[in-house]
C-alpha positions in Angstrom: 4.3 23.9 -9.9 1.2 25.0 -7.9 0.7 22.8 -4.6 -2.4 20.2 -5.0 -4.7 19.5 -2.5 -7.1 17.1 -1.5 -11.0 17.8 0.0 -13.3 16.0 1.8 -17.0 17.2 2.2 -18.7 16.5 5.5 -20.9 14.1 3.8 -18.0 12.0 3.3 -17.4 12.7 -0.7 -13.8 13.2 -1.5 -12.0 15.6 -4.3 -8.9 15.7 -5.7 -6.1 16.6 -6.3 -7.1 20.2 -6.9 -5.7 23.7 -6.6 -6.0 26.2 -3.5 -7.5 28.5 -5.8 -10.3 25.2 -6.3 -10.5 24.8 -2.6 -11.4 28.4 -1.9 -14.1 28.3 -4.6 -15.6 25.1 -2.6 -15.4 27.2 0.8 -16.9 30.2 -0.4 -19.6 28.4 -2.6 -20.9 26.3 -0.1 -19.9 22.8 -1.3 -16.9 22.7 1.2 -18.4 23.8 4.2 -17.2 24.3 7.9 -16.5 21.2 9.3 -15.4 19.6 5.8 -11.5 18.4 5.9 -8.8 19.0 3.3 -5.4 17.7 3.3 -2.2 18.5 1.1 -1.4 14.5 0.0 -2.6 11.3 0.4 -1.0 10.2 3.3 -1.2 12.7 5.3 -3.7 13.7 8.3 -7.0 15.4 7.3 -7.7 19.2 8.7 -10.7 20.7 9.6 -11.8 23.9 7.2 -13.2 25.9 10.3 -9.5 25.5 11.9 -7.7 26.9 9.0 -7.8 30.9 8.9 -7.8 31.5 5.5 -10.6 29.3 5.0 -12.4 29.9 7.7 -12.3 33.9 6.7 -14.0 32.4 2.6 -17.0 30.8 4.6 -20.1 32.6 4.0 -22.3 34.3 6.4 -25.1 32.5 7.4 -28.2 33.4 6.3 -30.7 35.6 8.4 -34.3 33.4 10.0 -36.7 35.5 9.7 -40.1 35.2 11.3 -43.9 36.2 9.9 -43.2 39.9 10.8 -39.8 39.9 9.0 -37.7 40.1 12.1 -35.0 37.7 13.0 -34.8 35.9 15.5 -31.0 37.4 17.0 -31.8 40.5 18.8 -28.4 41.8 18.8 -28.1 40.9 15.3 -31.4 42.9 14.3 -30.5 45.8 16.4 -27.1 46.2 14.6 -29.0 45.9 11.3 -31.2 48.2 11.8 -29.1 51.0 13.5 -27.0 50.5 9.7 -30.3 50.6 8.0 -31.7 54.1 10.3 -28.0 55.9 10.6 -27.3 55.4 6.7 -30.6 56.8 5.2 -30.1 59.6 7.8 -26.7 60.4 7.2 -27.6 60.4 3.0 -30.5 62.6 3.6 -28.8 65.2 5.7 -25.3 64.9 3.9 -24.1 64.0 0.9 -20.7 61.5 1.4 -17.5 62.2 -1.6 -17.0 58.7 -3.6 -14.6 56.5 -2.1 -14.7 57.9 1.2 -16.1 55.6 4.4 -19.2 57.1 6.5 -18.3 56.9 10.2 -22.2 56.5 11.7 -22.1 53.4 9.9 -19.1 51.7 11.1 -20.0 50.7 14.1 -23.1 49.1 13.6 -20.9 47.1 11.0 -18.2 46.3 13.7 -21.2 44.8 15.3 -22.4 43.0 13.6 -19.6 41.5 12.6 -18.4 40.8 16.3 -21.8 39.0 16.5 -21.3 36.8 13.9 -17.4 36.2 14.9 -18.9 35.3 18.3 -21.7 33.1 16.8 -18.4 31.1 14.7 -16.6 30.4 17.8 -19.6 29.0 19.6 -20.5 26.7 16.5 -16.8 25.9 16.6 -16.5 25.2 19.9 -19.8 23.1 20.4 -18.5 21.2 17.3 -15.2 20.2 19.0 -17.1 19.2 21.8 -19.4 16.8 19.5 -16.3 15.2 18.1 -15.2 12.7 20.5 -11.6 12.3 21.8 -11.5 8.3 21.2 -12.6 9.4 17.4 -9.6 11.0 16.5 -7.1 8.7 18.1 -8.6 5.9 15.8 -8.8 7.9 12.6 -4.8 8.5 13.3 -4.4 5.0 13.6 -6.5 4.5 10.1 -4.3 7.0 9.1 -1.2 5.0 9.7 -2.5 1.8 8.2 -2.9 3.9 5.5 1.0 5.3 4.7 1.9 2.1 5.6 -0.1 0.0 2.8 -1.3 2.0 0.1 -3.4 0.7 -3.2 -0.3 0.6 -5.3 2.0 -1.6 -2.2 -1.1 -3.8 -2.1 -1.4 -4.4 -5.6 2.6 -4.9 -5.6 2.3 -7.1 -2.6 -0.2 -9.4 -4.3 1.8 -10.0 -7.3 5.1 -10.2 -5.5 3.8 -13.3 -2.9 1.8 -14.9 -6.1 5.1 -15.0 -7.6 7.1 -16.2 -5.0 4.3 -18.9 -3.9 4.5 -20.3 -7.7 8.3 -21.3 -7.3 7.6 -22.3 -3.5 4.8 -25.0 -4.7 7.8 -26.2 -7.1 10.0 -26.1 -4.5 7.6 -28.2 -2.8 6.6 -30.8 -5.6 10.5 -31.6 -5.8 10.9 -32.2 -2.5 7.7 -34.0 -2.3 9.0 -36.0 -5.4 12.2 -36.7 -3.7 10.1 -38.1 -0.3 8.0 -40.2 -2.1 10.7 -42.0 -4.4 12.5 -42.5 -1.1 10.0 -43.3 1.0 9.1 -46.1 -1.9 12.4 -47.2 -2.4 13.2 -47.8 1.3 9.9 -49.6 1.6 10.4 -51.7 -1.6 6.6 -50.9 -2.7 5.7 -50.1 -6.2 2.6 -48.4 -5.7 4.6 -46.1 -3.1 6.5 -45.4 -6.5 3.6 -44.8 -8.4 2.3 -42.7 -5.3 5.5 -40.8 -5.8 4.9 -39.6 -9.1 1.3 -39.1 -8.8 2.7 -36.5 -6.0 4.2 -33.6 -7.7 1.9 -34.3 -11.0 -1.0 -33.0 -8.4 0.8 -30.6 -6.6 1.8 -28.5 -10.2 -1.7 -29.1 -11.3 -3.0 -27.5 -7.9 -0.6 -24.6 -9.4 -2.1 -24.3 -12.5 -5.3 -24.0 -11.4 -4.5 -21.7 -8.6 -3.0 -19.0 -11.4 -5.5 -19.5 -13.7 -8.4 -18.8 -11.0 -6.2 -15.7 -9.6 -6.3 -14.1 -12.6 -10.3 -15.2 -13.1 -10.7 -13.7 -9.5 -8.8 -10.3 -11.1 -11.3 -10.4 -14.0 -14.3 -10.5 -12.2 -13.2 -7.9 -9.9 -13.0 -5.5 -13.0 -15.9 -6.9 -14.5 -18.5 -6.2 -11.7 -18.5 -3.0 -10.1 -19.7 -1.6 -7.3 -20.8 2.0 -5.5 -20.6 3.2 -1.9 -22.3 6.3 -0.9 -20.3 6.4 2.5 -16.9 5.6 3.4 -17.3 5.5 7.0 -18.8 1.9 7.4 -16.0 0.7 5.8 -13.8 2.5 7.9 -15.1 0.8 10.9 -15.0 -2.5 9.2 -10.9 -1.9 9.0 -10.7 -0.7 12.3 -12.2 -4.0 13.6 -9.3 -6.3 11.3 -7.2 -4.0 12.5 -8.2 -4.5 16.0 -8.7 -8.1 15.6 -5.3 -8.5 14.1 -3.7 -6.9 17.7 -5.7 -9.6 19.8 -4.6 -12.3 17.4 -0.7 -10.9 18.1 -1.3 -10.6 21.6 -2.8 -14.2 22.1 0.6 -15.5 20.8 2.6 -14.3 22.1 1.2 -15.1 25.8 1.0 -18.6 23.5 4.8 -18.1 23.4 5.1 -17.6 26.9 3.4 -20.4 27.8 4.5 -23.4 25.7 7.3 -21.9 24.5 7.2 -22.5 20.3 7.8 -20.3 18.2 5.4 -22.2 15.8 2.6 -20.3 18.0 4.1 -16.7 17.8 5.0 -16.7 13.6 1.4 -18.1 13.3 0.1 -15.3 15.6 2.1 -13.0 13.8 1.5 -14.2 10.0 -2.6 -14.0 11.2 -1.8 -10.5 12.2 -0.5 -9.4 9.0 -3.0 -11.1 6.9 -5.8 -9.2 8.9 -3.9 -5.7 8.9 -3.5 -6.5 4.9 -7.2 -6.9 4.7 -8.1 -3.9 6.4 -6.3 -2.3 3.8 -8.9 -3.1 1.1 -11.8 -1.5 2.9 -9.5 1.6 3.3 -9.0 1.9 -0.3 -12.4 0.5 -1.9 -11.2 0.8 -5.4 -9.0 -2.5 -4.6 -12.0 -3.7 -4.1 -13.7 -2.5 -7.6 -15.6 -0.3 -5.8 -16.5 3.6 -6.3 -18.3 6.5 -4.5 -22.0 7.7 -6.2 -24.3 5.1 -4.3 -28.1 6.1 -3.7 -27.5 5.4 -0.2 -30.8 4.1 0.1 -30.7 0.9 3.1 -31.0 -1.9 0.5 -28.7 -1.1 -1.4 -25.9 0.1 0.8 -26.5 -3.4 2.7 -26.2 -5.2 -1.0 -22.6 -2.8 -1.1 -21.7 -4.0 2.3 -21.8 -7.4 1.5 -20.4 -7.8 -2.4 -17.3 -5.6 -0.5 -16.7 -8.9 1.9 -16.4 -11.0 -1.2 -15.0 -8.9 -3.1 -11.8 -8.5 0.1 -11.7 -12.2 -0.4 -11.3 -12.5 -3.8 -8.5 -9.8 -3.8 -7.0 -11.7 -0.9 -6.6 -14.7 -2.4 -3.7 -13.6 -4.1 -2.0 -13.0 -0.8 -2.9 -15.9 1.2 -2.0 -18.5 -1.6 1.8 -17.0 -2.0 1.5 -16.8 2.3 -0.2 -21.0 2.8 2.2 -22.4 -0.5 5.1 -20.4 1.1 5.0 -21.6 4.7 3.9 -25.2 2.9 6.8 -25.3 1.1 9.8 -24.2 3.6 7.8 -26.7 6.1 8.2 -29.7 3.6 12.0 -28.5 2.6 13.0 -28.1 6.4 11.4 -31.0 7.5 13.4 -33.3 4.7 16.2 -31.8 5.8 15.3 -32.7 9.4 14.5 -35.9 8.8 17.9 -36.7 6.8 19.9 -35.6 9.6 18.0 -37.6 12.5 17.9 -41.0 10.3 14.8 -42.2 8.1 13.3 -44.9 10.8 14.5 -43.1 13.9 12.1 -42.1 16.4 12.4 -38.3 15.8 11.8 -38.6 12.2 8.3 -39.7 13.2 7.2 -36.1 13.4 9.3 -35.0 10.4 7.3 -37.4 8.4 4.2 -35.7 9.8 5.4 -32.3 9.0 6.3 -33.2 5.7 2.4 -34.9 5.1 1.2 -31.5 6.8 3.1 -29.0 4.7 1.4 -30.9 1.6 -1.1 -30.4 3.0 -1.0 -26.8 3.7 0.2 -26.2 -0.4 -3.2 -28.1 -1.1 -5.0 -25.3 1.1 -3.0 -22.3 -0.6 -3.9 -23.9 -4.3 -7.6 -24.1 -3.3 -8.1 -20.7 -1.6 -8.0 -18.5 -4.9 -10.6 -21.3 -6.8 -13.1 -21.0 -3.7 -12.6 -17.1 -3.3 -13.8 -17.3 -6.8 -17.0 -19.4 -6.7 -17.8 -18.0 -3.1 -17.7 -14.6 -5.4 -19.8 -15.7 -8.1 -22.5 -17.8 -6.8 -23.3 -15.5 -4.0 -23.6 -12.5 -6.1 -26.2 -14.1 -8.0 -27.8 -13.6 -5.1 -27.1 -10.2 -4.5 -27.7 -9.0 -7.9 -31.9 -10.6 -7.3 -31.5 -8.9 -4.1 -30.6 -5.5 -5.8 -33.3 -5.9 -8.7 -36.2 -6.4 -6.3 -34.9 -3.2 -4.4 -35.0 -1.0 -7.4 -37.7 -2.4 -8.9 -39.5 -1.6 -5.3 -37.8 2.0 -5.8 -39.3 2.0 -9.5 -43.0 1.5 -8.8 -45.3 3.8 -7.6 -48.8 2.7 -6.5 -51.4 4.4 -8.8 -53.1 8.0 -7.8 -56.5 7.4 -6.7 -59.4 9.1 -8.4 -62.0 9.2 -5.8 -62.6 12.2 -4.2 -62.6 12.0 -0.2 -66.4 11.5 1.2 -67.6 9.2 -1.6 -68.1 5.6 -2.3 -67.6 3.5 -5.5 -70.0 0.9 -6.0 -68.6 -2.3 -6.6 
C-alpha cells in the first residue's frame, strides 16, 4: 500500500490523505508552495516543503519582473540569459549541432543561471527562518502534543464514556440521598422529613432525565447548525490560552496544597486542569465543534465564526462536565455517609458530614443543569448571531447604484 500523506497550504487550508505522487503535483503546480507544510499522519509534526529536497527540487522557478524596456530587474540573471540567448544563435549559425548531443557554449550560461537562482532559494529560505520566530514553534509542538494526546475520536469516546458513568453516579447518589433522608426523618421523628426523603431521589432522577434528554438535544443541534472557518490559526491561539490557563489553574493548587494542606484544593486544581486541556481540544479539531474550512474570511463573518465556536465548545462540553460534577457529587455524598456512620449521627464531626452530604446534592443538581443551559445559552444566542450574519451579507449583497451623471454637470432638482 502506497504511503498517504497530509498537506497544508500556507494559507492555512489542509489536504488529505493523498499520495506523494498528489503532493508533487501540488509543489510543482503552484498550489503547495514553499513554505506550505506536509506531514505523513495525523499526529505527527508538520514539515516545511522548502526543507525537504525532493520537493524543494518540484518548485517552480520564479517568474522573471521585467521592466518597460523588457529587461529584468537581476543583472546577473539578465547577463546569463542573454549570453544563452547571443552564444546559442551564434553557435547554430556557424555550426550545425548532431541530435541528442549537448552544445558546450551554452552550458555555462545555464550553470549560471541556475547558481543564481539556487543562491536566490537560500536567501528566501534563510530570511524565512529568520521570520519564523523561535517561541512559535515551541508552542505549535506543544499543540502538537495536545493533539496525539486527545484526538476527535478519544473526545467523542470520552464524552460518552463520563455521560455513562455520571448516569449511574446520580443513581448512586439518589440512593444514598434516599437512605439520608429516611434516616435523617426517622431519627428526628418528623413526617414531612419523610416526605422530604422521598421527594429527594424523585428530583434527583428527574434532574437525570432531563440532563440525557438535553445532551442528546445539545448533539442534535450541533449537527443541525453548521458552521465555516476560513483560518485555523485563531482557533489555534484560543487552545493555546486553555491550555495555558489550565497550567496556572494546576500550579495555583498545588501552592494551595502547600499551604493549607487539603487535598480537596489540589484534585479541584487538577480536575479544572483537565476540563480546560479537554476544551482546548475542541478548537484543535473544529469539526467536534460542527465546524468546517470554506469561510469568506470576510471580518463579520469570521467574528460571527468566532463566537457560535465558544457555544458551540460548551455545548460539546456539557457532556463532559455533567459525568465530571454528578461524578465527584456522587462519591462526595457516598463517602460522606459513610463518614458520618462511622463518627456517630449527632456527634460533633458529623456536623460537616451532614454538610458535605447537602453539598454533594448540590453539586449533582449543578452537573444535571449544565447540559440544559449549554443548550439554551446555544440557541437563544445564536438567534442572535444568525441577525448578525444576515445584515452582513445582506451588506455584502448590495451595491449602491451607478451614477449617470457625467463629471462637470449638474441635475436640476
Amino acid at each position: 500500500m502506497a504511503s498517504q500523506y497530509f498537506a497544508r497550504t500556507e494559507q492555512g487550508f489542509e489536504t488529505g490523505p493523498i499520495s506523494s505522487d498528489r503532493i508533487l503535483e501540488m509543489v510543482r503546480s503552484g498550489a503547495l508552495g514553499e513554505n506550505g507544510h506536509v506531514r505523513s499522519e495525523p499526529g505527527s509534526a508538520w514539515i516545511r516543503v522548502g526543507s525537504i529536497p525532493k520537493l524543494k527540487a518540484a518548485i517552480p522557478a520564479p517568474a522573471v519582473v521585467m521592466d518597460d524596456f523588457g529587461m529584468d530587474s537581476a543583472d546577473d540573471l539578465g547577463e546569463a540569459k542573454e549570453t544563452i540567448e547571443n552564444s546559442s544563435s551564434s553557435h547554430s549559425a556557424s555550426k550545425p549541432r548532431s541530435p541528442g548531443r549537448p552544445d558546450p557554449s551554452s552550458e555555462r550560461p545555464r550553470a549560471k543561471v541556475a547558481k543564481t537562482m539556487a543562491l536566490e532559494r537560500e536567501e528566501a529560505d534563510l530570511n524565512q527562518e529568520i521570520q519564523e520566530p523561535m517561541a512559535a514553534t515551541w508552542f505549535d509542538k506543544l499543540l502538537d502534543v495536545v493533539r496525539n494526546l486527545m484526538t476527535a475520536s478519544k473526545f467523542e469516546g470520552l464524552a460518552q464514556g463520563l455521560t455513562l458513568k455520571g448516569h449511574v453516579a446520580l443513581m448512586l447518589g439518589a440512593a444514598v440521598a434516599l437512605v439520608y433522608s429516611v434516616v435523617n426523618a426517622v431519627k428526628m421523628d418528623s413526617l414531612s422529613g419523610f416526605a422530604i426523603a422521598l421527594a429527594v431521589p424523585v428530583g434527583v432522577l428527574a434532574g437525570q432525565y432531563v440532563a440525557a434528554k438535553f445532551i442528546n438535544a445539545g448533539r442534535a443541534v450541533l449537527s443541525q447548525t453548521p458552521g465555516r472557518y476560513r483560518s485555523k490559526d485563531v482557533f489555534s491561539v484560543i487552545s493555546l490560552c486553555y491550555i495555558l490557563l489550565a497550567a496556572a489553574a494546576l500550579a495555583v493548587s498545588i501552592w494551595g496544597f502547600i499551604q493549607v494542606e487539603q487535598l480537596a484544593a489540589l484534585a479541584i486544581g487538577i480536575a479544572v486542569s483537565l476540563a480546560l486541556v479537554i476544551t482546548s481540544t475542541c478548537f484543535l479539531y473544529p469539526s467536534v465543534l460542527g465546524l468546517s474550512a470554506g469561510g469568506s474570511g470576510r471580518a463579520g463573518a469570521e467574528g460571527v465564526s468566532l463566537i457560535g465556536a465558544v457555544l458551540r465548545s460548551f455545548v460539546a462540553m456539557s457532556p463532559i462536565l455533567y459525568g465530571t460534577f454528578t461524578i465527584c457529587g456522587g462519591g462526595l455524598v457516598s463517602y460522606s455517609l459513610v463518614r458520618l456512620v462511622m463518627a456517630g449521627w449527632t456527634s460533633p464531626e458529623g456536623f460537616y458530614y451532614h454538610a458535605a452530604i447537602l453539598s454533594g446534592m448540590g453539586v449533582l443538581a449543578i452537573g444535571c443543569a449544565i447540559p440544559l443551559v449549554a443548550y439554551f445559552l446555544f440557541v437563544l444566542l445564536f438567534l442572535q448571531l444568525d441577525a448578525i450574519s444576515a445584515v452582513f451579507e445582506i451588506a455584502e449583497n448590495t451595491t449602491p447604484p451607478k451614477s449617470t451623471t457625467q463629471p462637470g454637470t449638474e441635475v436640476d432638482n
